[in-house]
ROVO-620352 format. One record per residue: residue in three letters; x, y, z of N, C-alpha, C in turn. Coordinates in steps of 0.02 Angstrom, whole numbers, plus 50000, padded with zeros to 5 digits. Layout:
<atoms>
AlaXYZXYZXYZ
...
</atoms>
This chain:
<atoms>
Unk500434994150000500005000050000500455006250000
Unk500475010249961500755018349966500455020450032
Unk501085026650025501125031450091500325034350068
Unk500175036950008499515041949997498935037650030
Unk498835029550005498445025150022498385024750081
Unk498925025250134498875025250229498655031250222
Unk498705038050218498305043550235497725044250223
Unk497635041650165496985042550139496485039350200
Unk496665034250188496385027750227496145031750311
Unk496655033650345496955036650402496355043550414
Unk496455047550356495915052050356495235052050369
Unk495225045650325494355045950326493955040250391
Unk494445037750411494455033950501494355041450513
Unk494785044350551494775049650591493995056750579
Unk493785056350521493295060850488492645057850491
Unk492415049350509491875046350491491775044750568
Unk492225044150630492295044650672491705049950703
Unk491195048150741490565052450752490965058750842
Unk490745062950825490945067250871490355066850923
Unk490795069450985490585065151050489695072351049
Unk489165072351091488705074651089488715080651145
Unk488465086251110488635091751157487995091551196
Unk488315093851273487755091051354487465098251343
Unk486755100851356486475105351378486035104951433
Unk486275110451487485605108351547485175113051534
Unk484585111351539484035115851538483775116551605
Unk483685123851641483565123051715482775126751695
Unk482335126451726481555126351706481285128051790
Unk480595132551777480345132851813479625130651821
Unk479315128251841478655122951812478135128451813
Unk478025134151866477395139351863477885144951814
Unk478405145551772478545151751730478255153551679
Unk478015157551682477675157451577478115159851538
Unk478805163251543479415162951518479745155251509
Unk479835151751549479955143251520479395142751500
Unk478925143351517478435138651445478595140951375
Unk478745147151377478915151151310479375148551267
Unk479935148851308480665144751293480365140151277
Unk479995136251304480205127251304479795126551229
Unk479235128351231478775127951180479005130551109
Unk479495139151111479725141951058480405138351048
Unk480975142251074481675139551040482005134251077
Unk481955130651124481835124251139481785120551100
Unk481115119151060480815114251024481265114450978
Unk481225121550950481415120050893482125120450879
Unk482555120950933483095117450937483305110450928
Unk482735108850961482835100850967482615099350913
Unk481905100750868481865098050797482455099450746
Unk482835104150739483285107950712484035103550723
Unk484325102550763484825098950776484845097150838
Unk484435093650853484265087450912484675081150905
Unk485025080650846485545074950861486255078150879
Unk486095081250880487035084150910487015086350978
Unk486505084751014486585086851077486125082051150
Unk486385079851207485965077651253485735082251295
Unk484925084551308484635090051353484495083951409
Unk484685090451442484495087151525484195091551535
Unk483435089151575483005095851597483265094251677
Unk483265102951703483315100751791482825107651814
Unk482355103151851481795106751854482025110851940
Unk482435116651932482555118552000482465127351977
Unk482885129951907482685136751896482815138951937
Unk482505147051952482695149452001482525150252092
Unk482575142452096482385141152172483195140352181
Unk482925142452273483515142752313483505140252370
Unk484095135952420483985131552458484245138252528
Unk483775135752576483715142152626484215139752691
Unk484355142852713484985141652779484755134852822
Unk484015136252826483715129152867483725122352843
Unk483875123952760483845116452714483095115752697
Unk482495120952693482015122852650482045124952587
Unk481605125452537481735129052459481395135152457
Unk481625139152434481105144352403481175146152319
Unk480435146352300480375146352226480225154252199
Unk480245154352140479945160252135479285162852113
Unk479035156352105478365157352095477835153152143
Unk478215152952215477925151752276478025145152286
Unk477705141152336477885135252368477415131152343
Unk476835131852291476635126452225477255124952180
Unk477605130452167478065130352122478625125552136
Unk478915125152217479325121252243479095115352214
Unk478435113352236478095105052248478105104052173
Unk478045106852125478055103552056478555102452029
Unk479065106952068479795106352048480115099052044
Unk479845097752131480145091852137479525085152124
Unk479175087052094478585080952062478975080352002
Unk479325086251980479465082551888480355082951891
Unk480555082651973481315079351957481205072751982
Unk480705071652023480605064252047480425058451971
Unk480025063051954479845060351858480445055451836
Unk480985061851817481315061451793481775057151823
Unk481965055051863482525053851911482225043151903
Unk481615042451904481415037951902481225035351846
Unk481035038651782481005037151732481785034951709
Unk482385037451728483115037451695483165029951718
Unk482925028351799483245022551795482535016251769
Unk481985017151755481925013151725482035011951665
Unk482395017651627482425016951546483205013751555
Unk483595014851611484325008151609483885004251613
Unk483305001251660483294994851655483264991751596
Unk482704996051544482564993151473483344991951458
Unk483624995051452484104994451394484714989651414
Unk484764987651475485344982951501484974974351489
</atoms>
């Protein structure tokens, strides 16, 4: 095999080679009508748009904050806390039953 034939060869390994997937967190607030906006407008259509080049992680915490006592406060009150953590519990349990499927 020629030297051109190893590069060649060499090149197109290295070029067909799939690049690793860029992580995005999405932090969300469940009572915002600004995230619904997002999620519904350029969200989506991010993800329809080039949704294979990237893994979203939603983390439903936004702009809550954990209080000196080890309480939360949300910003769209203490419904807002409880849904917070209804759709990280979702999530958190959905991840591991979708390992189970797949192992």
């Amino acid at each position: 095999m020629t030297l051109f034939a190893l590069v060649l060869v060499a090149t197109l390994i290295t070029t067909v080679r799939p690049s690793p997937l860029v992580n995005v967190s999405f932090y969300s607030e469940a009572l915002c009508p600004f995230t619904d906006d997002f999620t519904e407008g350029e969200m989506n259509e991010a993800v329809e748009k080039v949704g294979q080049i990237f893994t979203l992680h939603f983390v439903p915490w936004g702009n809550a904050k954990m209080n000196a006592d080890g309480s939360f406060s949300c910003q769209h009150g203490e419904i807002e806390c409880t849904m917070n953590t209804i759709e990280a519990c979702v999530i958190h349990y959905n991840q591991q039953r979708q390992e189970q499927l797949d192992n």
